[in-house]
LOLUM-543284 format. One record per residue (C-alpha): residue in three letters; x, y, z. Coordinates in steps of 0.2 Angstrom, whole numbers, plus 5000, padded with zeros to 4 digits. Layout:
// LOLUM-543284
ALAXYZ;...
***
This chain:
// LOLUM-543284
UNK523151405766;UNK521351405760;UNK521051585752;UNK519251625748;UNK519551805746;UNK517951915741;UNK518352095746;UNK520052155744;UNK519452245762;UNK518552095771;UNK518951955783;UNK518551785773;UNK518351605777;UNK519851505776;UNK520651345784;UNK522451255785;UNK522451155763;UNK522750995763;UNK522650975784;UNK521150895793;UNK520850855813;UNK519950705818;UNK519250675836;UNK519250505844;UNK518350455860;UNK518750295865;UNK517450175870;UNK517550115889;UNK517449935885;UNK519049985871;UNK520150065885;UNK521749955888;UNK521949855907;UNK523549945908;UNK522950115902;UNK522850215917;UNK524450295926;UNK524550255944;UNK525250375960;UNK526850245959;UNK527250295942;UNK526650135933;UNK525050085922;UNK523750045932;UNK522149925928;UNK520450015919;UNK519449965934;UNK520350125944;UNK519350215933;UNK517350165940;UNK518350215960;UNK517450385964;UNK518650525965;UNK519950625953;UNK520050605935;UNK521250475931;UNK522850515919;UNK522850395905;UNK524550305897;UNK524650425881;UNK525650285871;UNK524450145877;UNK523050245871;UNK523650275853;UNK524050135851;UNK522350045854;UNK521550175838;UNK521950075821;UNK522350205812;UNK522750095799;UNK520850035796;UNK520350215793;UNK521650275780;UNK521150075772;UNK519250155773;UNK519750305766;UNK520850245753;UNK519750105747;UNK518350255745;UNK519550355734;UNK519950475747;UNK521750505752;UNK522550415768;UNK523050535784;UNK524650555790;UNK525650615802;UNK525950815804;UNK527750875806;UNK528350925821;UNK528651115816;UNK526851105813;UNK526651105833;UNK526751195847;UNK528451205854;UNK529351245868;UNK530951295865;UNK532551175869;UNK531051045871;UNK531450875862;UNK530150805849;UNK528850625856;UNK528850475846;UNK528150505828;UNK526650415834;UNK526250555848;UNK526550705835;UNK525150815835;UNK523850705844;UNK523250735862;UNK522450685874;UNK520950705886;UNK520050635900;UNK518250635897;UNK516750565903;UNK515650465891;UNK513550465893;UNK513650345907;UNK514550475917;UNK516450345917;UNK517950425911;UNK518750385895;UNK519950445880;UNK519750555870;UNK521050625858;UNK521350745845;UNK522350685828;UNK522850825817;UNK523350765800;UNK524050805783;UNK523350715768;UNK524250725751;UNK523150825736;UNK521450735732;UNK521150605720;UNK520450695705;UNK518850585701;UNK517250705708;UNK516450675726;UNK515050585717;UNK515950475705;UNK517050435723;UNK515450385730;UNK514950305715;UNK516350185714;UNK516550165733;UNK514550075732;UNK515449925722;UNK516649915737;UNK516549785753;UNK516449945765;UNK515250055757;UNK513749975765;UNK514150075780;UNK513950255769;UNK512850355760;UNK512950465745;UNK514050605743;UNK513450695728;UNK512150795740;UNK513250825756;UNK514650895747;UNK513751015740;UNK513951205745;UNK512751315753;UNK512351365733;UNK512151205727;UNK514051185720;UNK514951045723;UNK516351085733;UNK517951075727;UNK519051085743;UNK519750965746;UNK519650965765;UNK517751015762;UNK517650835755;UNK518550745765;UNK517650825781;UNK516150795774;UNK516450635770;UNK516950575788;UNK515450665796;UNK514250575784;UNK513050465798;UNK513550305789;UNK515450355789;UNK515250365807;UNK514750205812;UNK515850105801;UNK517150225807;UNK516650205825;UNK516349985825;UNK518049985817;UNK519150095829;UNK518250055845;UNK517550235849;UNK516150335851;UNK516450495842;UNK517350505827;UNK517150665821;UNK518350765806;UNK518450955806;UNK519751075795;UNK520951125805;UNK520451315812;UNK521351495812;UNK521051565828;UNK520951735833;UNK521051815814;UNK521851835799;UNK521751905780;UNK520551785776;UNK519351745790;UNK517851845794;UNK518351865811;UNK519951955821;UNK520251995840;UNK520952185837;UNK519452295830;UNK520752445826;UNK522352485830;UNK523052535847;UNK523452735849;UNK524652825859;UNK524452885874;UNK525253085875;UNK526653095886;UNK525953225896;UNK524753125902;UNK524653045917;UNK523752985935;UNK524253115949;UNK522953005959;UNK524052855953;UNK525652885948;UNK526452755933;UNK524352685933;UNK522852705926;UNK521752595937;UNK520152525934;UNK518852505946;UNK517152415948;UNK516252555959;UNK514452455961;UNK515352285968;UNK514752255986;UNK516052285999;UNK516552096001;UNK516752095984;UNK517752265983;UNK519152185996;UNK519352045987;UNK520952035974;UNK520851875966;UNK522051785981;UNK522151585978;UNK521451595958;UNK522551545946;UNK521951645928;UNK522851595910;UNK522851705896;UNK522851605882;UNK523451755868;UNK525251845861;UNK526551895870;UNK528052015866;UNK529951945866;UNK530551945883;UNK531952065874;UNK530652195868;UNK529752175887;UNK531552215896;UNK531852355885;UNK530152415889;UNK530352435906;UNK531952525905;UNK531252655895;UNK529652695903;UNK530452665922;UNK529252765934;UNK527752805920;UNK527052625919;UNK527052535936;UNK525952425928;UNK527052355915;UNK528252325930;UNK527152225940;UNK526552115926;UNK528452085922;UNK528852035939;UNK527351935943;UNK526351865928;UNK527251705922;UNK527551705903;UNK527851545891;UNK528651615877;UNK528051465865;UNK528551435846;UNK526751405835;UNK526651295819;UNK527951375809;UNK526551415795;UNK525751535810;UNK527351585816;UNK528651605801;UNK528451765790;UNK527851745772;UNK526551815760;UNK525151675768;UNK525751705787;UNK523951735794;UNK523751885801;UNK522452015808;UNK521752195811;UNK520852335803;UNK521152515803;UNK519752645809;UNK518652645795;UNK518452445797;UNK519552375782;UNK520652225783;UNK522252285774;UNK523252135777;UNK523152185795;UNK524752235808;UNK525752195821;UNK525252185840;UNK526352055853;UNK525652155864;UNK523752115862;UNK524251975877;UNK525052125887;UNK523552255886;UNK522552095892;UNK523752035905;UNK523852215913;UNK521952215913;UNK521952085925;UNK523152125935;UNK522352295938;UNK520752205942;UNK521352065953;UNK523152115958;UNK523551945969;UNK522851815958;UNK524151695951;UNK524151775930;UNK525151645916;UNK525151715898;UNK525251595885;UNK525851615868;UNK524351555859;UNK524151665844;UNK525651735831;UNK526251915832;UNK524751975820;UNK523651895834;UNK523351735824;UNK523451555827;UNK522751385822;UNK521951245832;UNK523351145833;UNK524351275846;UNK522551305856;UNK522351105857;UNK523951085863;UNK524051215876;UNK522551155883;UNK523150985883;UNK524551035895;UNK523051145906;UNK522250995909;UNK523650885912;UNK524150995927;UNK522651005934;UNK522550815934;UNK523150725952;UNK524450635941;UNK525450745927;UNK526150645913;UNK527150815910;UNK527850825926;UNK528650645931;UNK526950585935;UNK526950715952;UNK525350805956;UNK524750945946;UNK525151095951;UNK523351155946;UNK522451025956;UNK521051045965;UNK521151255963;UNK520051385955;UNK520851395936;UNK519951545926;UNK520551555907;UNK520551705897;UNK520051675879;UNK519951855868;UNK520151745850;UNK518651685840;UNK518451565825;UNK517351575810;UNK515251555812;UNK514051435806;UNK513451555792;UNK515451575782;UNK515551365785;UNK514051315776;UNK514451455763;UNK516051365759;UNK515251175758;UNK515351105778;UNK513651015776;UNK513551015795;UNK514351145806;UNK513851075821;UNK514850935818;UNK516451015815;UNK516951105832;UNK517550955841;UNK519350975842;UNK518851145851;UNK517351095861;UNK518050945867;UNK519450995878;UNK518551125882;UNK517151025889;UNK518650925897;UNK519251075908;UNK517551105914;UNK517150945922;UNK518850975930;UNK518251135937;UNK519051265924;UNK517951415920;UNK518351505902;UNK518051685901;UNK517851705881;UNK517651885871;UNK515951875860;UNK516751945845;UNK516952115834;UNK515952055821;UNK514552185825;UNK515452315814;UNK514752405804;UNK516052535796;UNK516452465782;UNK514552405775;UNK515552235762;UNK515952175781;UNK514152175786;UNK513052225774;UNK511352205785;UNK511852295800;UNK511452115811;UNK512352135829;UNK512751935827;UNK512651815842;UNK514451775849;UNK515551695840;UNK516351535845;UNK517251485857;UNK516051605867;UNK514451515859;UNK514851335868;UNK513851435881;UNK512351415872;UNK512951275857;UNK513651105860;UNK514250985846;UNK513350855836;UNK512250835849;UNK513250855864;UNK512550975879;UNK513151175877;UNK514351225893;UNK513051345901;UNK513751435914;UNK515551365913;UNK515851485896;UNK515551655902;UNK515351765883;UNK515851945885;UNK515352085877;UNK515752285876;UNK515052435879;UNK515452605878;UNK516052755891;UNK514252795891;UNK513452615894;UNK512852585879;UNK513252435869;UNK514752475856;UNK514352505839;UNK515352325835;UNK515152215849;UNK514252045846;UNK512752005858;UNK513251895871;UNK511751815876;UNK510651785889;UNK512151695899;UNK513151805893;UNK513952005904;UNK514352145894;UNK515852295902;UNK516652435895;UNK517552405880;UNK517752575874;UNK517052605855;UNK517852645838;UNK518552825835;UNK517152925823;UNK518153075821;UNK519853065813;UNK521053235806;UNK522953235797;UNK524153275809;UNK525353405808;UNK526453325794;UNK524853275785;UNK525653105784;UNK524553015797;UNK522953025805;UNK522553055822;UNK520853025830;UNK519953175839;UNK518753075851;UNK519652915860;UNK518452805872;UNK519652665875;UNK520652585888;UNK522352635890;UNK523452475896;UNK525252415891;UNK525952445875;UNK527852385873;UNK528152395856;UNK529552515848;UNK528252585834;UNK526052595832;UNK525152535816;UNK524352665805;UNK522552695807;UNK522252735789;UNK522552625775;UNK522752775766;UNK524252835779;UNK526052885772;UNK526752705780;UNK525952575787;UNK526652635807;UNK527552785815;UNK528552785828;UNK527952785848;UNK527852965852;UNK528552935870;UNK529152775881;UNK527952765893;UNK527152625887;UNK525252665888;UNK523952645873;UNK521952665870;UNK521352505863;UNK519852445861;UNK518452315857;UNK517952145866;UNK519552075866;UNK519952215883;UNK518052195890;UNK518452005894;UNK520151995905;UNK519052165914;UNK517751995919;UNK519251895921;UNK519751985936;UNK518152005944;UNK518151815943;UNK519351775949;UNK518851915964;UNK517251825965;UNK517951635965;UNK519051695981;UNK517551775990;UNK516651615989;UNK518251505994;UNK518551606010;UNK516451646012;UNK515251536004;UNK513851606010;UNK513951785998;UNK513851685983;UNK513051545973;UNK513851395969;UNK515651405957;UNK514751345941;UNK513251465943;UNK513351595927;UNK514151755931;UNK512651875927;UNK511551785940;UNK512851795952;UNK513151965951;UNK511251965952;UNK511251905969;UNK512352035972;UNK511752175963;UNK513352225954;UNK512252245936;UNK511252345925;UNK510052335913;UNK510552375896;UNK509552345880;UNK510552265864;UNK509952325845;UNK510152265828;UNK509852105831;UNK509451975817;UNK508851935807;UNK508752125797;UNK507252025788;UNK505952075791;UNK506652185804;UNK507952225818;UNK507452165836;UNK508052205855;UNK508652105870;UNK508752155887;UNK510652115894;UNK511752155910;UNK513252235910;UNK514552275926;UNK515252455929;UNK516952475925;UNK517852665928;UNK519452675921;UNK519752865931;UNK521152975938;UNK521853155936;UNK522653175921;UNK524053325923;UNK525153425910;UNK527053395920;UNK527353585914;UNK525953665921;UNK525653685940;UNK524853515946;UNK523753625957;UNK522853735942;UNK522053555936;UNK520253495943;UNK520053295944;UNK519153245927;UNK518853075921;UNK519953025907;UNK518352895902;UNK516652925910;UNK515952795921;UNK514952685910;UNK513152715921;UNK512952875915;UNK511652885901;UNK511853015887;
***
């Protein structure tokens, strides 16, 4: 792995060494006769695909085969660049028991897109592995390539492979990404292949690590004490949207289909779980029994324990220490939406590694397999109908992936360019009718200053910022990508959330602990003011919130499965639910809501399930901060919490969070 460490206490930009992602788009005219799959099972003739109606599934071998993979590595090889090949297997997603495809079908995947003249075509995403890189300098390489036959159709490299200092880069993958994306590179690539985008990106971290600037768990989780608990709601601690209008309030997210794409606990640790906290955590029950849970294997470099697996968190001053463990991120989040909408069908996938990290490669995949069941033929089901087809699909995405800013600082002459592999299946889903309910980031922090020395609130990260950002001149998803961000008990936005736009819904998140003391053993610290949600928590031990701590975790203090947690990460799945809630109101009554693809604020608008809220500190700090007006829904996590020795009656209700209206 690429490691650009700069603070020993920071999150830095890094990417898979010696590994590169190319995505194709086949041309219309390019597409094979026999390339699309027909309701008997067989290829079927291209001209099915101009008949009005469902997307067609493409042949997936058919389509591979009409990419000449072998006149690109030739480009690159004669250019002094080094040839692409296959990734292994283990550098997949798996499921397990699941035999490998042909080589050929190895880490590359397939979409059905629809080019500018609104006809569907190919696309599909190659993830590669090159060996180490010819010695000789990107400008010498681009020197001797202008002797060569091809080099007509590309321009100088000496300038784009420079980085945002003025260095040339010496990455490897830098190079060779730039390479590609040069204009020139792109049409010689693009005449010789038969497509229409060709466009090379590093293959991306997702959610966080060591070494990239940005993580989905802000701090760590904290126990909740035993003594604690709901004597409104036994075994829960439910949240509630109490300004919803009544059609709204009865609806439960009945007929939506939502997918958590994040970790997930053993099945083991999950059983084990519910027999220790038995009556104390209903809620843990409930998803047990009725969220379904793909327990995938990730690229065994995300997956397999070592000094580079990639990993993610900081402790509650805001310093990356090599960050902890947390299966459970997925759980807290799946809970979350269950609370919210208790009869929509949940699925949590395993996208992202027990240190709530993953790669592009996984995500890719996963949402290949989304797509391919909401098709009306899925090529991973004997050709049957989807299961997915023609229903509401909401997907949860609380992971992020480096900005603009950390790409150019590390050489990517164009970031724009770069986010196809993401963008693109994304994209995809959308025009099938999926609508992506994506966290807008931590990176707001400001606790530790080496993190964000200028105070700037950013704009949400990817693949949030689709919303207002498309790629290399393709259109941004608008009100298909819904950004999320948090604010606190109080209704103020956190002190680390990023800005989610115009587009874009803030909800309670809860906020960092301030105050912190030793505990009794003066081992660990313990915080003295928690604003955070309390959801599911299955694992046998809690992380240290202190670097500085005795260990690096304690044991759980009780079986009950709860923990406070915080950040954007548990704002999103709370807008997940209301989705969902909202999809099923217009299903069964059309006439309370906008249209499905209308953004979520100005449906809530029409409503009037918002409020005003005013976001600070954004950029740039030079010459000065500036405000934005935003919306954010009311979210009440509230119940009666009781000591079980003291006489139930003694204790007035209190709210264990206060409702986020309130104003200080």
């Amino acid at each position: 792995m690429k490691n650009m460490q700069m603070d020993q206490y920071t999150h830095n930009g890094f990417w898979l060494e010696n590994r590169i992602t190319v995505t194709l788009q086949l041309t219309f005219e390019s597409i094979p006769d026999d390339a699309v799959i027909s309701l008997e099972n067989t290829p079927q003739d291209k001209r099915m695909i101009m008949k009005r109606g469902s997307p067609p599934t493409f042949d997936k071998r058919s389509i591979i085969a009409a990419l000449n993979f072998e006149a690109m590595n030739n480009f690159l090889k004669n250019n002094n660049y080094p040839v692409l090949k296959t990734i292994d297997f283990t550098d997949t997603l798996r499921t397990p028991g699941v035999m490998p495809p042909d080589v050929e079908q190895i880490g590359k995947y397939l979409f059905t897109s629809i080019d500018e003249r609104g006809r569907y075509v190919p696309t599909v995403i190659c993830f590669f592995k090159f060996d180490s890189m010819p010695t000789t300098s990107p400008a010498a390489a681009d020197q001797a390539a202008s002797t060569s036959s091809m080099t007509s159709m590309q321009g100088s490299g000496s300038v784009d492979d420079k980085s945002h200092n003025g260095n040339e880069s010496s990455d490897p993958v830098v190079r060779l990404v730039n390479f590609i994306n040069k204009p020139r590179n792109q049409d010689f690539i693009k005449n010789t292949l038969h497509v229409s985008i060709a466009l090379a990106s590093p293959t991306w971290p997702l959610g966080g690590s060591s070494f990239v600037p940005v993580g989905c768990p802000l701090s760590p989780p904290i126990p909740v004490p035993g003594n604690a608990y709901c004597s409104s709601s036994p075994g829960l601690w439910p949240i509630t949207l109490p300004e919803l209008p009544s059609e709204l309030e009865r609806s439960t997210g009945d007929g939506v289909h939502i997918i958590i794409l994040d970790t997930l606990p053993r099945q083991e640790e999950i059983r084990r779980s519910i027999e220790g906290a038995e009556e104390h955590n209903l809620l843990l029950l409930d998803v047990a029994n009725n969220v379904v849970m793909h327990h995938n294997q990730l690229p065994a470099q995300i997956d397999e324990p070592g000094p580079f697996q990639p990993k993610t968190g900081k402790d509650i001053k805001g310093r990356n220490g090599g960050g902890f463990r947390m299966a459970d991120h997925g759980m807290f989040i799946a809970g979350i939406v269950r609370d919210v909408a208790p009869d929509a069908h949940v699925e949590c996938i395993r996208t992202l590694n027990d240190f709530c990290a993953g790669d592009s490669t996984a995500f890719v995949k996963i949402l290949e397999g989304i797509q391919n069941r909401m098709l009306l033929i899925n090529p991973d089901d004997n050709n049957n109908q989807g299961d997915l087809f023609g229903k509401p699909v909401v997907i949860n995405l609380s992971c992020v992936i480096p900005p603009d800013d950390v790409l150019k600082d590390q050489g990517i002459t164009d970031p724009s360019t770069v986010r196809a592999e993401i963008y693109q299946p994304i994209k995809d889903l959308v025009h099938q009718g999926a609508l992506f309910v994506a966290s807008a980031g931590n990176e707001g922090d400001t606790r530790y200053q080496p993190s964000n020395p200028t105070h700037v609130r950013p704009d949400a990260l990817y693949p949030a910022q689709f919303a207002y950002t498309g790629v290399a001149g393709y259109p941004a998803l608008g009100n298909s990508i819904i950004p999320v961000g948090a604010v606190d008990q109080h209704g103020n936005p956190t002190t680390y959330s990023c800005y989610p736009g115009d587009l874009g819904i803030a909800t309670y998140g809860g906020d960092v602990p301030k105050h912190f003391k030793h505990d009794a053993s003066g081992c660990f610290t313990e915080a003295e003011d928690i604003d955070a949600l309390i959801g599911i928590y299955t694992a046998l031990s809690y992380p240290a919130l202190l670097l500085e701590d005795c260990r690096p975790t304690y044991p759980v203090p009780n079986a009950h499965a709860w923990a406070y947690w915080s950040g954007t990460s548990f704002a999103t799945p709370i807008i997940t639910g209301l989705v969902a809630r909202i999809l099923q109101s217009k299903l069964e009554n059309p006439l309370i809501t906008a249209p499905p693809n209308i953004s979520l604020p100005q449906t809530l608008v029409n409503v009037g399930a918002v409020q005003n809220i005013a976001w600070d500190r954004l950029g740039p700090a030079d010459p000065g901060f500036h405000t934005a007006s935003g919306k954010m829904i009311v979210a009440v996590q509230q119940c009666a919490p009781n000591d079980r020795d003291d006489d139930v009656e003694k204790h007035e209700r209190v709210d264990v969070h206060v409702t986020i209206n309130e104003r200080d």
